[in-house]
N, CA and C of each residue as an Amber inpcrd file, in Angstrom:
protein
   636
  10.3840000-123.8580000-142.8760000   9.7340000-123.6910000-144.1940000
   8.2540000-123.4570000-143.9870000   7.4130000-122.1530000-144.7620000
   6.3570000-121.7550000-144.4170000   5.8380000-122.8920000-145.7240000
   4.5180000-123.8610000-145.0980000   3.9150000-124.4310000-146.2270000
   2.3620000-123.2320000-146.5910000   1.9790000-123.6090000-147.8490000
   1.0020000-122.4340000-148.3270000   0.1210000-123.7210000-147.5870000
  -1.4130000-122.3420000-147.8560000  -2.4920000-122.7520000-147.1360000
  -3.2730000-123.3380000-148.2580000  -4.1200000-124.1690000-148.2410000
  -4.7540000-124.8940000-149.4680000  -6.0700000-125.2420000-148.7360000
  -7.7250000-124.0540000-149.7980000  -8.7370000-124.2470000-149.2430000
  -9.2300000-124.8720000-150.2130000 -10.9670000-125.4770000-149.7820000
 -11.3390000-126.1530000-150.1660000 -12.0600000-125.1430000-151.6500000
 -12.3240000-125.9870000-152.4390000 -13.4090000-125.6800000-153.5620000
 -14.5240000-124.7900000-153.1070000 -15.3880000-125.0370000-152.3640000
 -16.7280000-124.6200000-151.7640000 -15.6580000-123.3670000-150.6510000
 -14.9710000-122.9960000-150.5390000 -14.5470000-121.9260000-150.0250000
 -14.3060000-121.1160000-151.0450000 -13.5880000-120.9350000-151.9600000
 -13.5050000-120.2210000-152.8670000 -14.6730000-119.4110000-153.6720000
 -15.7120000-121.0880000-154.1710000 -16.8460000-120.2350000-154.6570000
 -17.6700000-119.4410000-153.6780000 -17.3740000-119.6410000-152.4100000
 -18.7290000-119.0200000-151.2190000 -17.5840000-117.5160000-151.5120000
 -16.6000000-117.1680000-151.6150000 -15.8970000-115.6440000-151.1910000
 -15.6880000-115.4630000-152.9670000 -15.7750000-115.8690000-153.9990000
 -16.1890000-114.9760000-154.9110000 -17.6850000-114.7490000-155.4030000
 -18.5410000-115.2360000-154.8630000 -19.4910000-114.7010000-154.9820000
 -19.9100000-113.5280000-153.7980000 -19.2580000-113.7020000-152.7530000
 -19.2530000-112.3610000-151.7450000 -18.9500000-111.2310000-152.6900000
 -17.7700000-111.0900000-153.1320000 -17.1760000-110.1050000-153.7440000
 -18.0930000-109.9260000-155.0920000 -18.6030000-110.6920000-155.3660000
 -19.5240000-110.0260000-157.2070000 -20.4920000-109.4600000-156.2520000
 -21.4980000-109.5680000-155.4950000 -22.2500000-109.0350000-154.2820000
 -22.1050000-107.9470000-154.1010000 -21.2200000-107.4870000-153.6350000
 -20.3430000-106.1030000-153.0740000 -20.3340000-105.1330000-153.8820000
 -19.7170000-105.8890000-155.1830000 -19.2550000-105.0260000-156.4280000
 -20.6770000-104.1390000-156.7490000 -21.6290000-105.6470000-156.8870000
 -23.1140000-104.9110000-157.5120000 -23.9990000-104.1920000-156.6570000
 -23.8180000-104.3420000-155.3420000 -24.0960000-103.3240000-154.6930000
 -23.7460000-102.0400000-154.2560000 -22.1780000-101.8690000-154.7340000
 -21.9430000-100.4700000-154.9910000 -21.9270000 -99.5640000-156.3110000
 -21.6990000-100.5730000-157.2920000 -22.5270000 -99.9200000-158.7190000
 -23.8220000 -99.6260000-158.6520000 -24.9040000-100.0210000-157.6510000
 -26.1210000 -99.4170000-157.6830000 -26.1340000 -98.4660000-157.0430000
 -25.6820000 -98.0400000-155.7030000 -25.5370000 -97.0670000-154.9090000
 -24.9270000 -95.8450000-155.7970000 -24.2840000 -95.9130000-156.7850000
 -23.3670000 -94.4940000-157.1740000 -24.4470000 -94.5940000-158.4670000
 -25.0740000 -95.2660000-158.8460000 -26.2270000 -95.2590000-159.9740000
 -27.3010000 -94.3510000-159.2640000 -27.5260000 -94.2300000-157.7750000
 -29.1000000 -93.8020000-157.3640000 -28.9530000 -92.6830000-157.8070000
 -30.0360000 -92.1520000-158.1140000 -30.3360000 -90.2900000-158.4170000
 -30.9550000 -89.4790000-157.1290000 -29.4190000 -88.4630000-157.4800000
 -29.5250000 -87.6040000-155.8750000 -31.2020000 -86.8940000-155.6650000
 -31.5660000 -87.0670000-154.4490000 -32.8840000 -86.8240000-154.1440000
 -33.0020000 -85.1590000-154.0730000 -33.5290000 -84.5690000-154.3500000
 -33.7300000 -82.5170000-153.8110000 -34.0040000 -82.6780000-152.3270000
 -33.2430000 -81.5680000-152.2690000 -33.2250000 -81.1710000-150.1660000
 -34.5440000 -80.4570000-150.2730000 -35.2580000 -81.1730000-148.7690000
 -36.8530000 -80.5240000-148.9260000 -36.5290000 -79.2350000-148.5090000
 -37.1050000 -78.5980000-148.5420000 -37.7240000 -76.9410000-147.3150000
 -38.6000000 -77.4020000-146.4420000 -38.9450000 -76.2060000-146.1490000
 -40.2570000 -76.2680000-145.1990000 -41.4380000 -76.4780000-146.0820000
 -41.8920000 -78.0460000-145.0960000 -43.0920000 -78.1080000-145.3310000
 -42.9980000 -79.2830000-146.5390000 -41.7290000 -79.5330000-146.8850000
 -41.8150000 -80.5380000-148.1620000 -41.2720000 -80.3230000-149.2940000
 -41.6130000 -78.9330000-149.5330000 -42.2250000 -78.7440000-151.0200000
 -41.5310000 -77.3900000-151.5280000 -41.1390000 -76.9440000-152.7290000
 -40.4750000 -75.6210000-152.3690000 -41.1040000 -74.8210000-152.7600000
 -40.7340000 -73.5210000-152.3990000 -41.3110000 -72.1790000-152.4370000
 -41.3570000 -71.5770000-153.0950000 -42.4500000 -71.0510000-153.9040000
 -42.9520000 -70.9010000-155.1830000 -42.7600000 -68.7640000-155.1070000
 -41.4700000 -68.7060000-156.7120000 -41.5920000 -67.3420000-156.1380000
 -42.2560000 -66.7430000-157.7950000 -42.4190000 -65.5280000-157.8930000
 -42.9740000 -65.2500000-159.4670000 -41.9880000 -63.4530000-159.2170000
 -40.7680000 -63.6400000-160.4960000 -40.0970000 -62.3430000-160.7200000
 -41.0740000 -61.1100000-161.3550000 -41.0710000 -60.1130000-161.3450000
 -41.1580000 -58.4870000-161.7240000 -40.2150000 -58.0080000-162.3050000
 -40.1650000 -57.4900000-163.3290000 -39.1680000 -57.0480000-163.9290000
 -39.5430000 -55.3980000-164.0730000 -38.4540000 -54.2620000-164.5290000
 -38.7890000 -53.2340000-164.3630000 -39.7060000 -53.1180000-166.3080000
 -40.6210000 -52.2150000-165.5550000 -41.3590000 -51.8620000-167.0770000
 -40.7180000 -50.4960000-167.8010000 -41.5860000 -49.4290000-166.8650000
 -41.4730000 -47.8060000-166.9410000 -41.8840000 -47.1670000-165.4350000
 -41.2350000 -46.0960000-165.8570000 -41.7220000 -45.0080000-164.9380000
 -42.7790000 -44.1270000-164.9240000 -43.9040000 -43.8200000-163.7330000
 -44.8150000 -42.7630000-164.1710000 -44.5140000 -41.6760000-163.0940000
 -44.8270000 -40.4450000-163.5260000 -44.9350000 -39.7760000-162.5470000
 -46.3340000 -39.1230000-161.8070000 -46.9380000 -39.6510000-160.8600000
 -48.1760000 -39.0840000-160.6930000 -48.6730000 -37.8850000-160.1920000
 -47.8420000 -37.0440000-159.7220000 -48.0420000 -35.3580000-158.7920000
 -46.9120000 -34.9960000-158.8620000 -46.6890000 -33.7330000-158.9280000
 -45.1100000 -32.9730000-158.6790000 -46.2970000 -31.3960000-158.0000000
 -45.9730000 -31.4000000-156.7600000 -46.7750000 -30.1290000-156.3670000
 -45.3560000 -29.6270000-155.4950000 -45.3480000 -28.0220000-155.5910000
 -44.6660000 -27.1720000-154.8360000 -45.4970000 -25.9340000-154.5360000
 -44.9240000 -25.3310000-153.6030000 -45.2170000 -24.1220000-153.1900000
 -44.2000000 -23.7270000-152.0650000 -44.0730000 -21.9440000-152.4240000
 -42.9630000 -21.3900000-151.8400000 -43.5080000 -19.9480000-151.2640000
 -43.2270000 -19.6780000-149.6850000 -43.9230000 -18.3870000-149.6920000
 -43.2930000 -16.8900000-150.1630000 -44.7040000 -16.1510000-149.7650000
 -44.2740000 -14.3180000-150.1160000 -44.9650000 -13.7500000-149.2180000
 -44.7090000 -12.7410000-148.7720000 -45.9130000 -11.8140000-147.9780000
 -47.0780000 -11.6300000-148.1900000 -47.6750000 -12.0980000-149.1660000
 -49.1750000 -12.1190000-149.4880000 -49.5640000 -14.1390000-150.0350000
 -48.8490000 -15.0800000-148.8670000 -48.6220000 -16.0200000-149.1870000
 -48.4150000 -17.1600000-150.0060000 -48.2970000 -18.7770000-149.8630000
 -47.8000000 -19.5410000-150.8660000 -48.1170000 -18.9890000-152.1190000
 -46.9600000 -19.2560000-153.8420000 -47.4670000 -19.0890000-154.6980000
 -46.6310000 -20.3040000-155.3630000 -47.7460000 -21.2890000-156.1250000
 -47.5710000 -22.9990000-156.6110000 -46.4940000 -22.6050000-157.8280000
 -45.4430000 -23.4800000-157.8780000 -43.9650000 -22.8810000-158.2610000
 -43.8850000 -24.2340000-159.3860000 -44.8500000 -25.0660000-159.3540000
 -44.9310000 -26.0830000-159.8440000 -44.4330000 -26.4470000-161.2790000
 -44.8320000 -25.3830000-161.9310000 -44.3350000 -25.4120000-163.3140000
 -43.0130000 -24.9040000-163.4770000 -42.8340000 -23.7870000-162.7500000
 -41.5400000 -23.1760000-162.7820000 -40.4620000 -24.4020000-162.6450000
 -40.4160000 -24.9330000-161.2510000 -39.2570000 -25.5270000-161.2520000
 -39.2180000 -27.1620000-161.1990000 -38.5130000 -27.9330000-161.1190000
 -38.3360000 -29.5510000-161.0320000 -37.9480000 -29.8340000-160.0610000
 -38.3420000 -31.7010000-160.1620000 -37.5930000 -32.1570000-158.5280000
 -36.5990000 -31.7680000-158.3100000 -35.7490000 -31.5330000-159.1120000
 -34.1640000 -32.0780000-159.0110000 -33.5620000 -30.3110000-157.8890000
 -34.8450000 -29.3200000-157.8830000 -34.8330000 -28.0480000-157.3190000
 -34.7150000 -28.4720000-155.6540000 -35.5210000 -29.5220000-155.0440000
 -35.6120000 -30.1090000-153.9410000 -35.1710000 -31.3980000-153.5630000
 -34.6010000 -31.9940000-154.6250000 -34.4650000 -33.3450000-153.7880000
 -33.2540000 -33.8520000-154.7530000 -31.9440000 -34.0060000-154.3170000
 -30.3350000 -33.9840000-155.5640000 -30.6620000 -35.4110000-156.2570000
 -30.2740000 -35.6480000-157.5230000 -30.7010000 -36.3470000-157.6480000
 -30.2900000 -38.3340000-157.9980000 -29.0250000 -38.3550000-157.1620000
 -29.0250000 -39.3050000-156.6040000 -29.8600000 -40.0370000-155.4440000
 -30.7650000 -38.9760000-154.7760000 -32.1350000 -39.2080000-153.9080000
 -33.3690000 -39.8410000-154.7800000 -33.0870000 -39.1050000-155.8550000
 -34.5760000 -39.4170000-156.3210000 -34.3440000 -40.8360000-157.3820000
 -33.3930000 -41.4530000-157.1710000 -33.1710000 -42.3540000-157.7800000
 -32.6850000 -43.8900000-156.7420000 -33.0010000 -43.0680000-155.5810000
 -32.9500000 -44.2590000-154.3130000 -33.8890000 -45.5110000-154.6640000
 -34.6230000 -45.5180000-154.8040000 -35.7220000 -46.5180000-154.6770000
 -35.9880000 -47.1100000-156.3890000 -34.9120000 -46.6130000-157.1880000
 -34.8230000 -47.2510000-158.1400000 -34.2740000 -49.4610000-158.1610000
 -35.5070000 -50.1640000-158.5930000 -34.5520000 -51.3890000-158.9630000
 -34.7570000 -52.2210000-160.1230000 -34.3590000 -52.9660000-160.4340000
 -34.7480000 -53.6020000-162.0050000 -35.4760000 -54.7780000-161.5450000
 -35.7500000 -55.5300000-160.3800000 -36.3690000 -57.0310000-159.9920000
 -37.1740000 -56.6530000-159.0720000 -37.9210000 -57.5740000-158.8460000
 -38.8310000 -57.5330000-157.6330000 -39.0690000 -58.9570000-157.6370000
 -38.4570000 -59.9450000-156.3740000 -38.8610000 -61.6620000-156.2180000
 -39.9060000 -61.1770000-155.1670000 -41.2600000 -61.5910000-155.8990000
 -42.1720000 -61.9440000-154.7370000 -42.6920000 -63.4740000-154.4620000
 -42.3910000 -63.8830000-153.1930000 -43.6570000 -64.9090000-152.9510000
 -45.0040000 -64.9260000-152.1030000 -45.0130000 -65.7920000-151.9080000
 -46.9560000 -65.7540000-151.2510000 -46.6400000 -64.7670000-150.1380000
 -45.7660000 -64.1910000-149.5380000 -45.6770000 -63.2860000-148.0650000
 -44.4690000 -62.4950000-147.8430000 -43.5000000 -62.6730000-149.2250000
 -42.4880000 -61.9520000-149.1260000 -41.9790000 -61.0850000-150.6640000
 -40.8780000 -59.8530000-150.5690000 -40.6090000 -59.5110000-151.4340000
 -39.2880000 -58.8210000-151.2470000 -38.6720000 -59.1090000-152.4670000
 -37.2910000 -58.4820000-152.4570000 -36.7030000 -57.8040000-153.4670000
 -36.2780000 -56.8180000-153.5600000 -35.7440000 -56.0340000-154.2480000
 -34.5050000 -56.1710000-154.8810000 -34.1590000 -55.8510000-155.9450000
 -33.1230000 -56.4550000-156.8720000 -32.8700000 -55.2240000-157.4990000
 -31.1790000 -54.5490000-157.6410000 -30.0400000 -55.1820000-157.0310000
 -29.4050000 -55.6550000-155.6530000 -29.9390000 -54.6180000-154.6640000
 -29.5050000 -54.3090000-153.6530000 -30.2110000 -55.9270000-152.5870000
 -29.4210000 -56.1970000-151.7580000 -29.4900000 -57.2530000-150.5690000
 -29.5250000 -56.3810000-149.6820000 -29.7470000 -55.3790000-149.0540000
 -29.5470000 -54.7640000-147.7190000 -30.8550000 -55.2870000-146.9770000
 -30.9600000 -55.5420000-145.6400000 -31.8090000 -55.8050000-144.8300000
 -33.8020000 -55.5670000-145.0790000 -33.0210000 -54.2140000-145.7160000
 -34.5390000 -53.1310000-146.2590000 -35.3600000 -53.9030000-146.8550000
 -34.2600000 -54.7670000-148.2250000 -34.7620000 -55.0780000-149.0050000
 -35.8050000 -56.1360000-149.5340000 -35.4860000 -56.7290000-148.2200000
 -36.0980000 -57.9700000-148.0640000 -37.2040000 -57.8080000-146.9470000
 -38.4160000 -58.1510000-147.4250000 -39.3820000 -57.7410000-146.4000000
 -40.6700000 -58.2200000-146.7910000 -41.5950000 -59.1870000-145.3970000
 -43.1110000 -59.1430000-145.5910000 -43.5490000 -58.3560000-146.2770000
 -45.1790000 -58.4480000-146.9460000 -45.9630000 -58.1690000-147.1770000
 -47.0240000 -58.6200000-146.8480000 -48.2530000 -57.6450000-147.1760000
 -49.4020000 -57.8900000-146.9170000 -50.6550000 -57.4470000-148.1500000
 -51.1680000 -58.5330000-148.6980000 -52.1580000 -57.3590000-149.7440000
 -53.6260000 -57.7020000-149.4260000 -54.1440000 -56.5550000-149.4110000
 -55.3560000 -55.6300000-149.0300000 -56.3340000 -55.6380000-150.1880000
 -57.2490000 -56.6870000-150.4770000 -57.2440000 -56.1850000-152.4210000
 -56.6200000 -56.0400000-153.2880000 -56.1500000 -54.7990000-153.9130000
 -55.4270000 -54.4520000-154.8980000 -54.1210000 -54.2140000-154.1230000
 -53.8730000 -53.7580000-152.7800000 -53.2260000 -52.6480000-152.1960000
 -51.8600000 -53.6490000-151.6490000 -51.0400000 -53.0880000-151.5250000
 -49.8630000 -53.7150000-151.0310000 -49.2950000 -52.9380000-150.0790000
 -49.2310000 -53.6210000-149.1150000 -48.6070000 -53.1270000-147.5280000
 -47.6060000 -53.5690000-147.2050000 -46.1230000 -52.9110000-147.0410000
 -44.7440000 -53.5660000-146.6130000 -44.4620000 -53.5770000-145.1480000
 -44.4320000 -54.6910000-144.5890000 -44.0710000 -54.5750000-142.8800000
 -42.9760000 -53.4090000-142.5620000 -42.5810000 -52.5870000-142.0180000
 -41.6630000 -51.7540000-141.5990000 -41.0660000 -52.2130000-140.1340000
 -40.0120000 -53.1790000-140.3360000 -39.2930000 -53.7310000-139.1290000
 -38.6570000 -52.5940000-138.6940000 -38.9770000 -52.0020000-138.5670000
 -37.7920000 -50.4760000-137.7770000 -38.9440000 -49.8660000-137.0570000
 -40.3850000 -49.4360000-137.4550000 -41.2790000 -49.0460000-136.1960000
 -42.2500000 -49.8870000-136.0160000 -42.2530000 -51.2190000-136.9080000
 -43.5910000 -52.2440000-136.0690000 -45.2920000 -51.4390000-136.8830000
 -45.1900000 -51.5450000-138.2230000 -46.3020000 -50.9480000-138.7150000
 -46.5860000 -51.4040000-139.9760000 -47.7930000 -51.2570000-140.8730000
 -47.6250000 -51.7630000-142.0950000 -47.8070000 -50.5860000-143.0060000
 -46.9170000 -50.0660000-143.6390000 -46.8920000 -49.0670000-144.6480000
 -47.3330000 -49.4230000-146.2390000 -48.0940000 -48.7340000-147.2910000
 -47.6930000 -48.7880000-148.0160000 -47.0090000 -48.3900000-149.0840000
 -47.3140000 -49.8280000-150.2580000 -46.0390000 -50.0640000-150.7330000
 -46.7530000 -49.6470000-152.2420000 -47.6420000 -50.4640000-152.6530000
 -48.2890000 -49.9800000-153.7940000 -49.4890000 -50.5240000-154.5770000
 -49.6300000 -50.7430000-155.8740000 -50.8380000 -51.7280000-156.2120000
 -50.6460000 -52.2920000-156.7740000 -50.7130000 -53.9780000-157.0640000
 -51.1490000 -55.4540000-157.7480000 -52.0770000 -55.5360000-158.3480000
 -51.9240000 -55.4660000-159.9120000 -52.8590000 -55.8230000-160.6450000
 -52.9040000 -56.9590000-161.8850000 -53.2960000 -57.9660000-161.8240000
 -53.2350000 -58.9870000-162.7830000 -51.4680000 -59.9160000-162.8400000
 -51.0510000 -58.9530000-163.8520000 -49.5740000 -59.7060000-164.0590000
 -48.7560000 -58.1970000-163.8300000 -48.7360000 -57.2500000-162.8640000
 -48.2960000 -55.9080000-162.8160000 -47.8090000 -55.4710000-161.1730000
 -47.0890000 -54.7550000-160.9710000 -46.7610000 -54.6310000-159.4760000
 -46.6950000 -52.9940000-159.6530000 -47.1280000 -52.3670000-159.3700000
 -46.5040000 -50.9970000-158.9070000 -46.2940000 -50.2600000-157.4800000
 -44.8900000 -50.1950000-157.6410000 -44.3960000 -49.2830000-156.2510000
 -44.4390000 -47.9330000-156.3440000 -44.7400000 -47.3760000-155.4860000
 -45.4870000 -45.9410000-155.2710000 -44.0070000 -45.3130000-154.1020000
 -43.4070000 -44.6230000-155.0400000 -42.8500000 -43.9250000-154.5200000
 -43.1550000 -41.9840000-154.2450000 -42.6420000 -41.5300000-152.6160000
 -42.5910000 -40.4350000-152.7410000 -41.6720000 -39.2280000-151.7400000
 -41.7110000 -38.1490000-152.6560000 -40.2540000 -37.5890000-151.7200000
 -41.0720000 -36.3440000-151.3270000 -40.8110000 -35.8600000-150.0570000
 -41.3540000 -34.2970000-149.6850000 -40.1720000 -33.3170000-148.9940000
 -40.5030000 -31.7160000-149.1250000 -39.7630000 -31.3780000-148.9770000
 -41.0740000 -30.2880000-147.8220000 -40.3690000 -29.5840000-146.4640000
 -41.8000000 -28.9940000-145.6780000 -39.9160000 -27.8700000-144.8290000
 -40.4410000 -26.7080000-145.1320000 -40.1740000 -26.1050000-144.2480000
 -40.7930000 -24.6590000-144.0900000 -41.4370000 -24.5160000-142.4580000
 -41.7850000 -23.6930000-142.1970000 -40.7360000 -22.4600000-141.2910000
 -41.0410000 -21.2420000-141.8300000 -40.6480000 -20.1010000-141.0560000
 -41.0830000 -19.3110000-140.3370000 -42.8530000 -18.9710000-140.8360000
 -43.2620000 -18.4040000-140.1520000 -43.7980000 -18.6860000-138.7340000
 -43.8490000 -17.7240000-137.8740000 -44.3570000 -18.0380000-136.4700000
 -45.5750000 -18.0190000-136.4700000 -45.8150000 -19.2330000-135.3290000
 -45.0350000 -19.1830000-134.1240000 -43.7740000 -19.8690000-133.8870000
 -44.0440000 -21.2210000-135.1910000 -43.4040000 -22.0760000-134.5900000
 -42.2060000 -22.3220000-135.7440000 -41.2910000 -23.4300000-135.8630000
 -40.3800000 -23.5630000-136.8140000 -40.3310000 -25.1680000-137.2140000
 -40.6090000 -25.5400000-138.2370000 -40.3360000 -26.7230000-138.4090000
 -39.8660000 -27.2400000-139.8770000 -39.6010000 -28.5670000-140.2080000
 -38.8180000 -29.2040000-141.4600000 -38.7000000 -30.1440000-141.4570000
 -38.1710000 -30.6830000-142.6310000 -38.5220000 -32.2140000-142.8440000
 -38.0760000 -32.0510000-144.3710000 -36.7890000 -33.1580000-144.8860000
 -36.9090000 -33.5220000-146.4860000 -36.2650000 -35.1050000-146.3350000
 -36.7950000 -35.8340000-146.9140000 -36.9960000 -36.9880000-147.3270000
 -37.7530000 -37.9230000-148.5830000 -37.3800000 -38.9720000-148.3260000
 -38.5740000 -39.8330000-149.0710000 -38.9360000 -41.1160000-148.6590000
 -40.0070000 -41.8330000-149.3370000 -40.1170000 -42.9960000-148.5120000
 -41.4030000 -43.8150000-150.0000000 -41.5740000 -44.9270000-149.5170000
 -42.5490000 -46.0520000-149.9440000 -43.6260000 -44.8180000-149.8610000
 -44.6670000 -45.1350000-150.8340000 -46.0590000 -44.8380000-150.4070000
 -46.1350000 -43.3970000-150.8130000 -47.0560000 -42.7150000-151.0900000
 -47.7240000 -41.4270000-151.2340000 -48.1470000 -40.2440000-150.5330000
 -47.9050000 -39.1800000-150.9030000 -47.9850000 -37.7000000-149.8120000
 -49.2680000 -37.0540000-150.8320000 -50.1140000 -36.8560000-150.0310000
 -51.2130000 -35.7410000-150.2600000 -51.4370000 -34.7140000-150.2340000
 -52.0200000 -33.4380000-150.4200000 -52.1420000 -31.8290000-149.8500000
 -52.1890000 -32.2610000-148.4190000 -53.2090000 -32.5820000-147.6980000
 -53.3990000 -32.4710000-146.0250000 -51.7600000 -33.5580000-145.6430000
 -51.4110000 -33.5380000-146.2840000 -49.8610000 -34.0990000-145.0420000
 -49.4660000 -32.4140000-144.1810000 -49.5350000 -31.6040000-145.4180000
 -48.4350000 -30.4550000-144.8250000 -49.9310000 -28.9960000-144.6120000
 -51.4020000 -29.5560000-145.0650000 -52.0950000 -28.5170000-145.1160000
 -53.4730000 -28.7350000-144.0700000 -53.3250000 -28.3810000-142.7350000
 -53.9910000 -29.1730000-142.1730000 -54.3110000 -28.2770000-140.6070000
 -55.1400000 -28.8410000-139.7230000 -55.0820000 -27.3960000-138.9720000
 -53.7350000 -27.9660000-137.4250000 -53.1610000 -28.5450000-137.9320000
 -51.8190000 -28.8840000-137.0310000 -51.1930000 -27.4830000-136.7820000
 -50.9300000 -26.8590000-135.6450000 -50.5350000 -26.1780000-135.5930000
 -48.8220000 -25.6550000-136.0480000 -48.2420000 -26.9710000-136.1220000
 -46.9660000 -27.0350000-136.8840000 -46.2390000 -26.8820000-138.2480000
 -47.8440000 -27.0360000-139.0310000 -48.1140000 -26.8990000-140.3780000
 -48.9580000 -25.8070000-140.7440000 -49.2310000 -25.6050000-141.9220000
 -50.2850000 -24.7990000-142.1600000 -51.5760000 -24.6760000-142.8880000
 -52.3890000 -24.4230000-142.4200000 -53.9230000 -24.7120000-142.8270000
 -54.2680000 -24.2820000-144.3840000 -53.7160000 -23.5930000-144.8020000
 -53.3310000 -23.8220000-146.0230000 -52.1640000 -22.8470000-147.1620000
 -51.9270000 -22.5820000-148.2040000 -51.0190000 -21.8830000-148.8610000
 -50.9580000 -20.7280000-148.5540000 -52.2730000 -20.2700000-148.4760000
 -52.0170000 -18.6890000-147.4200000 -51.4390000 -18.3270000-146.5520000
 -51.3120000 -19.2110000-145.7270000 -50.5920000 -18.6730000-144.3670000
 -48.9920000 -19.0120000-144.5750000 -48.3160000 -19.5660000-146.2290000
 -46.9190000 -18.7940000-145.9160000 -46.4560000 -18.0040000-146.1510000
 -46.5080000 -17.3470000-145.0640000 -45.7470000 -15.6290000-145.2750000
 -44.4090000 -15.1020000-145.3490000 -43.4320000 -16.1120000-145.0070000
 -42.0110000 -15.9400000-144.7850000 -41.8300000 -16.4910000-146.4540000
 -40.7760000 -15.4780000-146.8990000 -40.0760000 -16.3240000-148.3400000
 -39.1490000 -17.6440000-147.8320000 -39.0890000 -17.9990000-147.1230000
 -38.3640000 -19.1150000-146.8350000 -39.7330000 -20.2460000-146.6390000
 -40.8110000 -20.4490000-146.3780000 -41.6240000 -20.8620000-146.8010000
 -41.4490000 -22.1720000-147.3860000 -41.4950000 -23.1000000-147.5230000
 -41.7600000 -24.0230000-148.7850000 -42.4060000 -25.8070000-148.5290000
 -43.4610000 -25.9880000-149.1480000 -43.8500000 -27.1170000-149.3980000
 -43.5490000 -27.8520000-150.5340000 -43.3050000 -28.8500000-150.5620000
 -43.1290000 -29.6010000-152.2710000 -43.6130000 -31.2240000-152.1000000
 -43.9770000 -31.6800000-152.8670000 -44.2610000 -33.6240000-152.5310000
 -44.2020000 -33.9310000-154.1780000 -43.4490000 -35.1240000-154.3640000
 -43.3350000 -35.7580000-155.9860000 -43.7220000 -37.0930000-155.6850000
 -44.6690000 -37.2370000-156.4310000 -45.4910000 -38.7870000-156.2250000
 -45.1960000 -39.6450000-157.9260000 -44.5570000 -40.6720000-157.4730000
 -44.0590000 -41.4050000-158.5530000 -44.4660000 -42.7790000-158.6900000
 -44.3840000 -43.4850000-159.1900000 -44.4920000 -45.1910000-159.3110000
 -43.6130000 -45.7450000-160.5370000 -43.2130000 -47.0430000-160.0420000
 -42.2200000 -47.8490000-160.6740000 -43.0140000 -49.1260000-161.1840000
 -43.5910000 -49.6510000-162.8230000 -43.9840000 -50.3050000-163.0310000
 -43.4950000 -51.6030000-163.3570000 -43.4840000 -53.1030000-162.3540000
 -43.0930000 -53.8650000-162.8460000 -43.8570000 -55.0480000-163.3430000
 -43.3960000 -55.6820000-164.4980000 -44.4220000 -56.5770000-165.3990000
 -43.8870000 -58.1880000-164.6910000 -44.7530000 -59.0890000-164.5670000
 -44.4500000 -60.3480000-164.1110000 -43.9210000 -61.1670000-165.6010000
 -42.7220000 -61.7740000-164.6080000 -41.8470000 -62.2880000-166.3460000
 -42.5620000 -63.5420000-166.5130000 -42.9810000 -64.1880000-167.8390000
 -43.4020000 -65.3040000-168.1410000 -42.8780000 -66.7980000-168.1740000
């Protein structure tokens, strides 16, 4: 025959007060308020959005040659003559997250998109991780961002030599990109003599307003 075990008084009260102990120390634990995961440095990283405003367009220059050389075609025809226009809508985005040294472009996540900066005064310079340089990007003013986009179109026929190039990129094209005494280019609209001939550059900017 198993006899039961029989404790004293002062045992009982010493193990229910263990257990009220326990209890109230894990009702405080699931009471604490979860703390924020630091970053670097402590503190977190302060970003300020851009939203898209409008579009400007600042230059649309062409020229195409003839035997009595370039003649500026400018009015005649549109980008959409040189550059299709799913191109010219590359560098379109609706966001811009900048913080103190970085900026990113919104919709797109691709590698591109995300990238240092540097500002110069007014001027904004985007690191270019692909050749190790600082290009720019555009100008900062007050509560305003503008990206300076531009597309060129360069092909030469006449001799001696032969050359080309259509693209676009960050940043702005001038007359002396393609008018210059480079022998690859030409010193100026006169000398294209071949109808195949053609210079063109469209200088644009994308205005974005800082959201409040």
């Amino acid at each position: 025959m198993i006899k039961p075990v029989l404790f004293k008084n002062s045992t009982i009260v010493f193990l229910f007060f263990t257990c009220l102990f326990l209890a109230q120390s894990c009702s405080k634990d699931s009471d604490a308020p979860n703390l924020p995961e630091k970053t670097d440095g402590g503190t977190k990283k302060e970003v300020d959005t851009y939203t898209f405003l409008r579009k400007e367009i600042i230059a649309f220059k062409a020229y195409r040659g003839s035997e009595h050389g370039g003649i500026e075609i400018s009015i005649t025809e549109k980008p959409e003559s040189f550059w299709n226009p799913t191109k010219l809508s590359d560098y379109f985005y609706h966001t811009l997250t900048v913080s103190k040294d970085s900026i990113l472009e919104r919709p797109f996540e691709y590698e591109i998109n995300d990238f240092r900066y540097e500002l110069r005064k007014d001027s904004v310079y985007r690191w270019n991780r692909y050749a190790d340089f600082w290009e720019f990007y555009g100008i900062k003013r007050n509560d305003t961002l503008e990206h300076y986009v531009c597309f060129y179109s360069f092909q030469k026929h006449t001799p001696p030599s032969l050359a080309g190039e259509n693209g676009h990129n960050s940043g702005e094209v001038k007359y002396t990109r393609y008018f210059n005494n480079n022998p690859y280019l030409f010193k100026g609209p006169e000398e294209m003599k071949s109808k195949n001939d053609e210079v063109a550059w469209y200088n644009i900017k994308y205005i974005f307003v800082k959201k409040k």
